[in-house]
N, C-alpha and C positions, 0 to 999 in steps of 0.2 A: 175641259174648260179650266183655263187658271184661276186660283182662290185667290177674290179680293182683299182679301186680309192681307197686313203687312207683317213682312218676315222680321222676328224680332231677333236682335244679335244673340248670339249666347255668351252667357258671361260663365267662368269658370266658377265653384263652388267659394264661397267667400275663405276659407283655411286655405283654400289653393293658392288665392289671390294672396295670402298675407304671404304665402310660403315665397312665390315670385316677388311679392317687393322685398322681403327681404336680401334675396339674392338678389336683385337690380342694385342694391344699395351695398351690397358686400362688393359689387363689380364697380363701385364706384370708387373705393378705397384708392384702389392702385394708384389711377387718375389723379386721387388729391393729391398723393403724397409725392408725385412726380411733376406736377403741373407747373406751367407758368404762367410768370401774369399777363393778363391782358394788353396788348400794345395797346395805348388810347393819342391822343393829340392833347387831351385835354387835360389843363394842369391838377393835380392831385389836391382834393381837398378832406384833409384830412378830419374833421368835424365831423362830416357829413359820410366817411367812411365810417366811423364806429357810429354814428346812427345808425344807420344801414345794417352794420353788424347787430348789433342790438338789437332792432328791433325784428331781425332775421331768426335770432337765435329764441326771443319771447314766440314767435309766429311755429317754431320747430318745437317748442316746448306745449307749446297752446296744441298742436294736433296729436302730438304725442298721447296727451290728456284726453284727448278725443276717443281716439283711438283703441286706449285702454279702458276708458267707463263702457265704450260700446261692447265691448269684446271679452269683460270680465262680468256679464251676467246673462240670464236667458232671457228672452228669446235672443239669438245671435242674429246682427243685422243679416238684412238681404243680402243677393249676388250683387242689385244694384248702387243698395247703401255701402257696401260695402268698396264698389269701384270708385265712389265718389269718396271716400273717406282715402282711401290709398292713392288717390288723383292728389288731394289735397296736401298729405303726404310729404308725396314726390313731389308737388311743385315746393315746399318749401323747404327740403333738402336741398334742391337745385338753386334756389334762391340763396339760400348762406353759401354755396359754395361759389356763386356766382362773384356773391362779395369779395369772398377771401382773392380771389383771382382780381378783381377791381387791386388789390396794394400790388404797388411798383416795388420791385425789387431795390431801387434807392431810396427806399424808408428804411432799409436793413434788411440782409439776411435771416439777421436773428430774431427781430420783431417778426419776418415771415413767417418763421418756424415755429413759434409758439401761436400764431394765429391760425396756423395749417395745423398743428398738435389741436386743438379747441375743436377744429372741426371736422379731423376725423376721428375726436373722442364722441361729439354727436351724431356724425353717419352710423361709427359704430355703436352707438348706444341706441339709434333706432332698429337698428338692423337685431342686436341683444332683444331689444323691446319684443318685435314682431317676432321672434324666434319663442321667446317665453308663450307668448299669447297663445302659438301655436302647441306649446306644450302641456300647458297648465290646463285644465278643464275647464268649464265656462260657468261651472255650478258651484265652483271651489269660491266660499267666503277670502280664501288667504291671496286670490287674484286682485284684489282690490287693493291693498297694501302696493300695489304696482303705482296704482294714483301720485303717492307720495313719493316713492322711494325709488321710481326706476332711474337706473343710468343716462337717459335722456335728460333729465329736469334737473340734476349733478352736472353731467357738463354744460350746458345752458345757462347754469347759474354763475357758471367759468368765466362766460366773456367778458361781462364788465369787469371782472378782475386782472383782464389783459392788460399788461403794461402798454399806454400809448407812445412811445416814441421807443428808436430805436436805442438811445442810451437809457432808459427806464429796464430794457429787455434784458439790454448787456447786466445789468446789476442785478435783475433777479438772476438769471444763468449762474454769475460769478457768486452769487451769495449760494445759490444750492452747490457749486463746487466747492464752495469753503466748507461749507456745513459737512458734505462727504466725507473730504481732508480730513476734518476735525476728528470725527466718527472713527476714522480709520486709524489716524493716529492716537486716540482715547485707547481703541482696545489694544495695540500694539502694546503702550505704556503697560496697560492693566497685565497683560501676558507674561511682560518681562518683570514687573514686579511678584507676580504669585509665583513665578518658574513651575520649577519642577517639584513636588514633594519627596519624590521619591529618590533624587538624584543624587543625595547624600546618603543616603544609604547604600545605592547601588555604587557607589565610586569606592565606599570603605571599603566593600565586599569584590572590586573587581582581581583582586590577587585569589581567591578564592571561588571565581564566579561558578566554575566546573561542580565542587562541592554542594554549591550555596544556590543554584539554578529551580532545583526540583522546591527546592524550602520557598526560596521566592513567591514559584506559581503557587504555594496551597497559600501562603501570608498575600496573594492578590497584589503582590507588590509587580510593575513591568520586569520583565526577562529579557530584553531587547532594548535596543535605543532609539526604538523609533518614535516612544513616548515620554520624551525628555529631551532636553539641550544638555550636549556636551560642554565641554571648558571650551574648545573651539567655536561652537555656535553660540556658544554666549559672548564671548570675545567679537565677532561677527555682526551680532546684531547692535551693538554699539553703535555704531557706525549710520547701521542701515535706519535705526531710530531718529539720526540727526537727522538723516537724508527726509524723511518722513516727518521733520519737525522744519526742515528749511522747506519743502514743497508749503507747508499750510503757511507756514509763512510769509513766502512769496506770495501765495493766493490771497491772502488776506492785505496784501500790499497793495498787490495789482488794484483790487477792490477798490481803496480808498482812491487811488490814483485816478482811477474811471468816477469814480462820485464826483471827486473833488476839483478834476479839470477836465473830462469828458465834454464834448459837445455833442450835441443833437446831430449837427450836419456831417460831423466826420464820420459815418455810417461806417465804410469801409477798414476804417482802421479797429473802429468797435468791436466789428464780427472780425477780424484778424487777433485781436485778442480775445473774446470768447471762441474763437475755435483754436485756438493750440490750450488755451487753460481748461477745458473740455476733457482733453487729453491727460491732466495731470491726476485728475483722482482714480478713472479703472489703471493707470500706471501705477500709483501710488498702489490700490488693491494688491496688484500683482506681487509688488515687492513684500506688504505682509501678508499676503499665502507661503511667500517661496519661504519664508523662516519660519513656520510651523513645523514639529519635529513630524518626520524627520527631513531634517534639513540637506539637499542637496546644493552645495559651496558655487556649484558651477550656475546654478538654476537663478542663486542669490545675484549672483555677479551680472547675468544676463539681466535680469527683470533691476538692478540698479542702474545701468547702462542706461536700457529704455528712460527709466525716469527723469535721469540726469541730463539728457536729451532734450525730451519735451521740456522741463523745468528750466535748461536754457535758453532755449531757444522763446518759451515766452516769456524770460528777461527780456530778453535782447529784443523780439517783437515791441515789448512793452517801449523798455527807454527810447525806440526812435520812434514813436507816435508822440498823438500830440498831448497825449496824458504826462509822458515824462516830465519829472522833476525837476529842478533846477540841476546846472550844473554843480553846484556846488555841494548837490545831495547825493552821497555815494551810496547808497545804501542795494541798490542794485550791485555795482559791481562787488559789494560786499557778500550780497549771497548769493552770486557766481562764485565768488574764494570760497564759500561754505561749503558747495554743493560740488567742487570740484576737490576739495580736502577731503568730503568724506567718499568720495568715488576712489580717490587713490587708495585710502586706506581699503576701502573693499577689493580694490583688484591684490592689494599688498593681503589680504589674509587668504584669499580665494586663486593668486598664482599656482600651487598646486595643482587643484583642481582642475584650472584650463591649461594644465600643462597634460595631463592623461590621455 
């Protein structure tokens, strides 16, 4: 005779459940970071997208909090409080991301990319979340501190600091590349004013070095030159410093140019110049790694090429948008002649070298 009693689901152990949402939400990653937006018919209202963002991102930060007072003391909830709290969750992961895919790609590229950056710093900061939960004990006082401090409730606090239009986005981007430039070219300066300390000593002694070698290593002083700039790679870097002082330049140019006659609606040409100026600070890096002793001449010449590259090419991007100048302002084709005087002079000290 069958038992009238009704069969009740089985739900997995509640650590189980946290262990699978987290991975449902690690499997979501991919998907943001390659997605695109929604076709719709309807016209784009932008007001009513960052509500929507907004109050997505309070509703992810609101469960988040839930989620952690429940799970940072004893008793641990049930199998089934436990399904309804991770329902809860996932509907409003799915919900912010739902948003991000509501903006049309002709609000900008670049606006996209920092609203798609916000929210896979929250998927991933929930997924962080439920991972700790699962590892921290449930009896440990220092779980609590999670309340305030977890990576969820940091990036959540992110959105409303998203730039709304896609020329606001363009100028945060171009200002974190100046800032880099700057950083870069700071320590480059700093490098080539302390030099070497040792390399006046080692040049009086290089007639004698054979003798003078073994004395060297007990006085702690380098044996070798791979711990200083020669007369040649100081001669070298000259050059490579201007190169490294017209990129911040430029940057810093382009800048005002996008402030100052930027529009909102020319989206395309926006992200055309923050994507080649993107390019000019890890280029910039490159060039001050390659002159760290010891310096290989051929290495210098390659990594200035690259830079001189991107650094013209978004001149030349810049002055035919609709940022450019007047005619009567040369100041572009000015540090085109910079940037192309000091590349001559580098291929002029480093011909050697790309002759071997």
């Amino acid at each position: 005779m069958a038992s009238s009693t009704a069969a009740v689901p089985f739900l997995a152990p509640p650590l189980e459940q946290l262990r699978h949402l987290a991975e449902e939400l690690r499997s979501l990653l991919p998907r943001v970071r390659v997605g695109e937006a929604q076709e719709t018919a309807e016209e784009f209202n932008r007001e009513m997208f960052w509500r929507r963002l907004n109050e997505a991102a309070v509703k992810v930060n609101g469960e988040a909090t839930v989620l952690t007072t429940h799970f940072s003391k004893l008793p641990s909830p049930s199998p089934q409080e436990t399904q309804r709290i991770c329902e809860q969750v996932r509907v409003a992961i799915e919900q912010i991301i739902t948003v991000y895919y509501s903006l049309p790609k002709d609000q900008g590229i670049t606006l996209r990319k920092l609203v798609r950056n916000a929210v896979l710093d929250i998927v991933d900061g929930m997924a962080q979340l439920l991972e700790v939960l699962l590892t921290a004990p449930s009896q440990s006082t220092e779980n609590g501190d999670l309340i305030s401090c977890n990576s969820v409730s940091v990036a959540c606090q992110q959105v409303p600091e998203i730039p709304k239009d896609n020329k606001a986005a363009a100028l945060l981007m171009l200002t974190k590349s100046v800032d880099f430039v700057k950083d870069a070219h700071e320590e480059m300066e700093q490098a080539v004013e302390e030099c070497d300390p040792y390399s006046g000593l080692l040049n009086d002694s290089e007639d004698n070095s054979d003798s003078h070698s073994d004395e060297d290593g007990v006085l702690g002083l380098p044996s070798n030159q791979d711990s200083y700039w020669s007369e040649e790679d100081q001669e070298l870097i000259i050059p490579c410093l201007a190169l490294v002082r017209a990129s911040r330049a430029s940057l810093k140019k382009i800048r005002i140019l996008v402030a100052e006659n930027g529009k909102k609606d020319e989206v395309a040409q926006l992200d055309d110049i923050v994507d080649i100026s993107d390019e000019i600070s890890p280029s910039v890096d490159d060039l001050v790694l390659s002159v760290y002793p010891p310096v290989c001449h051929l290495t210098v010449r390659i990594s200035s090429a690259r830079l001189v590259s991107v650094l013209i090419k978004a001149l030349e991007i810049t002055k035919a948008s609709h940022v450019s100048p007047q005619p009567g302002d040369s100041w572009i084709p000015l540090l085109i002649n910079a940037v192309d005087h000091c590349m001559n002079r580098i291929k002029a000290l480093t011909q050697r070298a790309a002759e071997l």
